[in-house]
C-alpha positions as CSV (number, residue, x, y, z in Angstrom):
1,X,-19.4,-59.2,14.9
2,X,-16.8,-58.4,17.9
3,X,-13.6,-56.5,16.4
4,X,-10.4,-58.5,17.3
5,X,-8.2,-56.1,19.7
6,X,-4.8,-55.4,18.5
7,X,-1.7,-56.8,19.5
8,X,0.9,-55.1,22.4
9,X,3.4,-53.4,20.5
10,X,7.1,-54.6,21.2
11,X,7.7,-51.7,23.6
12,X,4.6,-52.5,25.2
13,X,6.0,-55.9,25.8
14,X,9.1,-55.3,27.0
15,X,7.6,-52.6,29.6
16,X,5.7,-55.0,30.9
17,X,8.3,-57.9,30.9
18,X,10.8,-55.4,33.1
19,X,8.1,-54.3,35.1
20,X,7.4,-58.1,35.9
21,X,11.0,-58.3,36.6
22,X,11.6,-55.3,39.0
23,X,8.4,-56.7,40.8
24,X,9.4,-60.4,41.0
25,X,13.4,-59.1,42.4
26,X,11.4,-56.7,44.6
27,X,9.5,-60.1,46.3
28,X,12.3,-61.9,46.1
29,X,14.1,-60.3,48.0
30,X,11.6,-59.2,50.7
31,X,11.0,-62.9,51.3
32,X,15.2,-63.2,51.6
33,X,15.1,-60.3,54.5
34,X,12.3,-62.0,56.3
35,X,13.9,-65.2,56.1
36,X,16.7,-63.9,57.2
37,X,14.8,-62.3,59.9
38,X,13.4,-65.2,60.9
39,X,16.7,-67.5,61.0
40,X,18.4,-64.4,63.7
41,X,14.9,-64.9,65.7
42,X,15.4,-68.3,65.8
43,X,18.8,-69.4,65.3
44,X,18.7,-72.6,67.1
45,X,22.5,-72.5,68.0
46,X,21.8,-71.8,71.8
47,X,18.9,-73.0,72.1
48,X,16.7,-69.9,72.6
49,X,14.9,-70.2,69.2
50,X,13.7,-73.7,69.7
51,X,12.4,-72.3,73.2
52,X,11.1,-69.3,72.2
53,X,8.7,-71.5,69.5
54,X,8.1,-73.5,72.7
55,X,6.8,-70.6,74.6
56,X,4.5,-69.6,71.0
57,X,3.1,-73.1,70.5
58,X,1.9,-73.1,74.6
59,X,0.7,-69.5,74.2
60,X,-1.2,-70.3,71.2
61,X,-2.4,-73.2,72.3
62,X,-3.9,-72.1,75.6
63,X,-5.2,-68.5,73.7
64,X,-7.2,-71.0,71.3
65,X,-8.4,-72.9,74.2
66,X,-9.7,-70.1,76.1
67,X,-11.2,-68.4,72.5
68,X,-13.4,-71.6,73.0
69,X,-14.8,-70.8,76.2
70,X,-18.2,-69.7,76.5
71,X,-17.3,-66.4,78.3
72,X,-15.2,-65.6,75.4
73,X,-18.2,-66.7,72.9
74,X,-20.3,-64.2,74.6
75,X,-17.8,-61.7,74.8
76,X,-16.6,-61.8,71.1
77,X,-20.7,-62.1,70.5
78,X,-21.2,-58.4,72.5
79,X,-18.1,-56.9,70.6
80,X,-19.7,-57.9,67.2
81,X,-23.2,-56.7,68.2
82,X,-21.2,-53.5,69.7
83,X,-19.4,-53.1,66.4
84,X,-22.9,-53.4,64.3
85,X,-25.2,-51.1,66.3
86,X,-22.1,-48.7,65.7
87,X,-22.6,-48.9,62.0
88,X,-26.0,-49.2,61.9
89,X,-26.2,-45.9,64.2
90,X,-23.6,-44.2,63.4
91,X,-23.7,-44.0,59.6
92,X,-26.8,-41.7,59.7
93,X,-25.1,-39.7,62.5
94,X,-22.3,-39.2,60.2
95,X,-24.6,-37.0,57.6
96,X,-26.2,-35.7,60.2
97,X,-26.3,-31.8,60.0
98,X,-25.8,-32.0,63.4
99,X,-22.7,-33.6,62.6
100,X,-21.3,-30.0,61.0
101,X,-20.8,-28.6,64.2
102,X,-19.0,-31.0,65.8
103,X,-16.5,-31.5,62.7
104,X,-15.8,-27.6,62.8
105,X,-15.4,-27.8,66.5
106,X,-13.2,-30.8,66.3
107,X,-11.4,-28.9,63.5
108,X,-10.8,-25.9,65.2
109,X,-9.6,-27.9,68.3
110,X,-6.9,-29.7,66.7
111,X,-5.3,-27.0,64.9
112,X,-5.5,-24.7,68.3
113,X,-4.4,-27.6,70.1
114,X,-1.0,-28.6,68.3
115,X,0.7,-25.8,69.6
116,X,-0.4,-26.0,73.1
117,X,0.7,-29.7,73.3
118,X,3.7,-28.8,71.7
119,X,4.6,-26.5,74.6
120,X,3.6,-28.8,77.3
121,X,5.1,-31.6,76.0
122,X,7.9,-31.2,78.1
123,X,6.2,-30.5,81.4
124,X,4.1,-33.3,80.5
125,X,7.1,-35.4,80.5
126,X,8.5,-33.9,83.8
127,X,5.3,-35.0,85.4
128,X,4.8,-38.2,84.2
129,X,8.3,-39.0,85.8
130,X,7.8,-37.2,89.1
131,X,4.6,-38.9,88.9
132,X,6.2,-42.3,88.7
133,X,9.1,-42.0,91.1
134,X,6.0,-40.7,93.9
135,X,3.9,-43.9,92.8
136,X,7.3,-46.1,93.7
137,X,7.6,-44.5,96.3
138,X,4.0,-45.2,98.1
139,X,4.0,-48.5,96.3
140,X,4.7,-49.6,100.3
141,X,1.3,-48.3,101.0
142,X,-0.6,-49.8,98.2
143,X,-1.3,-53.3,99.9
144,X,-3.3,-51.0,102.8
145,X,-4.8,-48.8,100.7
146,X,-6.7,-51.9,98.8
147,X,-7.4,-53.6,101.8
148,X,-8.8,-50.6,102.8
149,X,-11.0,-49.7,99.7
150,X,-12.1,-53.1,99.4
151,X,-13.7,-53.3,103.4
152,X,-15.3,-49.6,102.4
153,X,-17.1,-51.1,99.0
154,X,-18.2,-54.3,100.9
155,X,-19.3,-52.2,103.4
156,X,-21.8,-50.4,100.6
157,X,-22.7,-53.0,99.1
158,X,-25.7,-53.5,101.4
159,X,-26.7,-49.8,101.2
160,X,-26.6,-50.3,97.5
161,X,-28.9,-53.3,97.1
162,X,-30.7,-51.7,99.6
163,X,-31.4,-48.4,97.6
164,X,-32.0,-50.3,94.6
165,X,-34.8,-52.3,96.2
166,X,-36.6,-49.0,97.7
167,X,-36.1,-47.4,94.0
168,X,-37.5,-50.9,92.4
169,X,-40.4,-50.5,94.7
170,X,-41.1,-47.2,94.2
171,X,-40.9,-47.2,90.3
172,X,-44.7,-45.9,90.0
173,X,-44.0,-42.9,92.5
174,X,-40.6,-41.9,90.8
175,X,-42.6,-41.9,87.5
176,X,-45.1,-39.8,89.2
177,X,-42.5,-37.3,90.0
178,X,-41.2,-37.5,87.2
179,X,-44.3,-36.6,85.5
180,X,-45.1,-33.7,87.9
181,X,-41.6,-31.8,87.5
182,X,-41.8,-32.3,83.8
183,X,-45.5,-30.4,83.9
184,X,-43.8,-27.9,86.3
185,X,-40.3,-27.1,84.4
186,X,-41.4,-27.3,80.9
187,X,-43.7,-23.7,80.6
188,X,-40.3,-22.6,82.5
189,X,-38.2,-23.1,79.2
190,X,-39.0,-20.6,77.4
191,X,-38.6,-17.9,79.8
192,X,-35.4,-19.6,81.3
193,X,-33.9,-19.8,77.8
194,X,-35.1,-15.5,77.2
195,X,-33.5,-15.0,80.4
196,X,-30.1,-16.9,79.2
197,X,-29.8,-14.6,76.1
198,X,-30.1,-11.6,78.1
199,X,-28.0,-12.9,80.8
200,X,-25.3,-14.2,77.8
201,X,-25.7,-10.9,76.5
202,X,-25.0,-8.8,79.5
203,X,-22.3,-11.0,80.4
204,X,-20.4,-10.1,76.6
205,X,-20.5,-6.5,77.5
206,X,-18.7,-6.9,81.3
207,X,-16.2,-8.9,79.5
208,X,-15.7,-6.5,76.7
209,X,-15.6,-3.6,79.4
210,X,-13.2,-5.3,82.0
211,X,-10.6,-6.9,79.5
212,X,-9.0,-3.5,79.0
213,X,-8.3,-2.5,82.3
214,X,-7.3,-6.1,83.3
215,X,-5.0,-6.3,80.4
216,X,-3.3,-2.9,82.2
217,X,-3.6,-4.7,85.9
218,X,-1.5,-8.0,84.3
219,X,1.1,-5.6,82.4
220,X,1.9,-4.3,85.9
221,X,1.7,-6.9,87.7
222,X,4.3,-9.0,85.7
223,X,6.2,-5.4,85.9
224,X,6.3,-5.5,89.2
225,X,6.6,-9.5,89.9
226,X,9.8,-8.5,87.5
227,X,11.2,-5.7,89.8
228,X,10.5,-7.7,93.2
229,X,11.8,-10.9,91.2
230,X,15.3,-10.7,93.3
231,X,13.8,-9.8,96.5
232,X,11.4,-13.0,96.1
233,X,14.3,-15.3,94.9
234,X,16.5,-13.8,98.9
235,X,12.9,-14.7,100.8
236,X,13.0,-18.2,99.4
237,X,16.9,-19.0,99.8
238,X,16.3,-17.6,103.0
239,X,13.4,-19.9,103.9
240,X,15.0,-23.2,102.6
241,X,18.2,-22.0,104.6
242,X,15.6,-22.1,108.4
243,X,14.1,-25.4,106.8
244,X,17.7,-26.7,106.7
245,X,18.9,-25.1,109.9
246,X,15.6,-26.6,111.8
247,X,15.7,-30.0,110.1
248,X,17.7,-31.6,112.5
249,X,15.4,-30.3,115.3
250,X,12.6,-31.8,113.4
251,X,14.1,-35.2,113.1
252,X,15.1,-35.1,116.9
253,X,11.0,-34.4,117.5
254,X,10.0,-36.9,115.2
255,X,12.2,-40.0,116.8
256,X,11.3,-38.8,120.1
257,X,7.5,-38.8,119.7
258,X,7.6,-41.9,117.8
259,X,9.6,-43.7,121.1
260,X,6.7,-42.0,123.1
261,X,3.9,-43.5,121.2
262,X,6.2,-47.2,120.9
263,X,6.2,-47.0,124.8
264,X,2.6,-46.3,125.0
265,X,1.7,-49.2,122.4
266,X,3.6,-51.6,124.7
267,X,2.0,-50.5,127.7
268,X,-1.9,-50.2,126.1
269,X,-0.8,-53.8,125.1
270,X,0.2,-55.0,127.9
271,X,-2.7,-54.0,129.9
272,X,-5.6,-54.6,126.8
273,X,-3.6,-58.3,127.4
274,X,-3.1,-60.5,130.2
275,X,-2.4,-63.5,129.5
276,X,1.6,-62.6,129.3
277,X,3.3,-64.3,131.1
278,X,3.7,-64.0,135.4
279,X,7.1,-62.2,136.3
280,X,7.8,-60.2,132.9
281,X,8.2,-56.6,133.0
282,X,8.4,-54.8,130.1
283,X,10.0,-51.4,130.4
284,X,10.6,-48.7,127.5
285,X,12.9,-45.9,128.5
286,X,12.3,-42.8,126.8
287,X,15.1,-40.7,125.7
């Protein structure tokens, strides 16, 4: 016969009736701030939150119309069988013993790592924004640079289909050779991996050898870069002072040739063309 489990005690209940109570003010008033929330987002008083829901109910509508397609069926369909080989692949991988390595090395690489990125963050930064002011800055030259990549991949396109027509031809012979340097490289392996050790081994001792002396060749080096360090600072004001003092030289160069080359443009034009008009001289003076 089942025993009859006792009672809660009083305390019991009223534990449980305040904890009830602090959960049930907690949820009330998470459900205030997101109300709240969501009258600011969509305070109808100037009209953006009725055209902001506007701009959801199109969105959604057209993302659930394209969901439907059948290029999105198949492409959902690949990221789900994607998603199961995965699991089904990489479960055993994951108790792997060859697994153990790669979890040390991972582990050894992001606790050497966090200091590293730590003190390039910065330059990281400074080159991410010289990076984007240089992109801006060619952006004019994008448009030329597409055209241009897209005439050189049309242009391999042939030699592409081509090669993969000799290759699908030829499958028997590249399995043939594939064969014969398989028969000719595997007694090699042995040897070659013999030869590594030895080679791996000899290599440790030069290292061991030369990392004293170049330790002393660095120590004087940065001694003397330090020593030279105001010498080297007077070559480059001095440089940057002739780049400025020929700059305007430069420029003069620059406009001239590029009036020389206009002129000859206009003339290789004229000439390449005939069919300008009778009586019309063009002349370019050059400066």
């Amino acid at each position: 016969m089942a025993t009859i489990p006792p009672l809660p005690s009083r305390d019991d209940v009223l534990r449980m009736a305040r904890n009830t109570t602090d959960i049930t003010g907690q949820l009330l008033d998470t459900a205030g701030n997101i109300t709240r929330i969501a009258l600011n987002t969509f305070d109808p008083r100037d009209g953006s939150g009725a055209e902001m829901l506007r701009v959801l109910r199109q969105t959604t509508a057209e993302l659930a119309e394209a969901s439907a397609s059948p290029q999105a069926q198949e492409a959902f369909y690949r990221i789900v069988d994607t998603l199961t080989r995965l699991g089904t692949t990489g479960a055993p991988l994951a108790v792997h013993p060859v697994s153990e390595p790669a979890q040390a090395l991972l582990t050894a690489l992001g606790d050497s790592l966090l200091p590293v990125l730590d003190a390039v963050e910065p330059a990281v930064e400074e080159f991410a924004t010289a990076l984007g002011d240089l992109i801006e800055a060619m952006s004019p030259l994008l448009p030329a640079g597409a055209g241009l990549v897209a005439g050189v991949l049309l242009a391999l396109t042939p030699v592409l289909r081509s090669a993969a027509e000799v290759l699908r031809d030829g499958t028997p012979e590249l399995r043939r050779i594939a064969d014969a340097l398989t028969a000719a490289v595997a007694p090699l392996i042995p040897l070659q991996v013999s030869l590594a050790e030895r080679t791996a081994n000899a290599g440790a001792n030069v290292v061991r050898a030369t990392l004293p002396p170049l330790a002393d060749l660095t120590e004087a080096a940065a001694a003397t870069t330090k020593a030279a360090r105001p010498a080297l600072i007077a070559g480059e004001e001095l440089l940057v002072a002739g780049l400025e003092q020929i700059q305007p030289l430069l420029l003069s160069s620059a406009s001239r040739a590029g009036r020389v080359a206009r002129a000859a443009a206009v003339r290789v034009s004229a000439a390449v063309s005939p069919s300008a008009e009778p009586g019309v001289v063009v002349a370019v003076a050059v400066g």
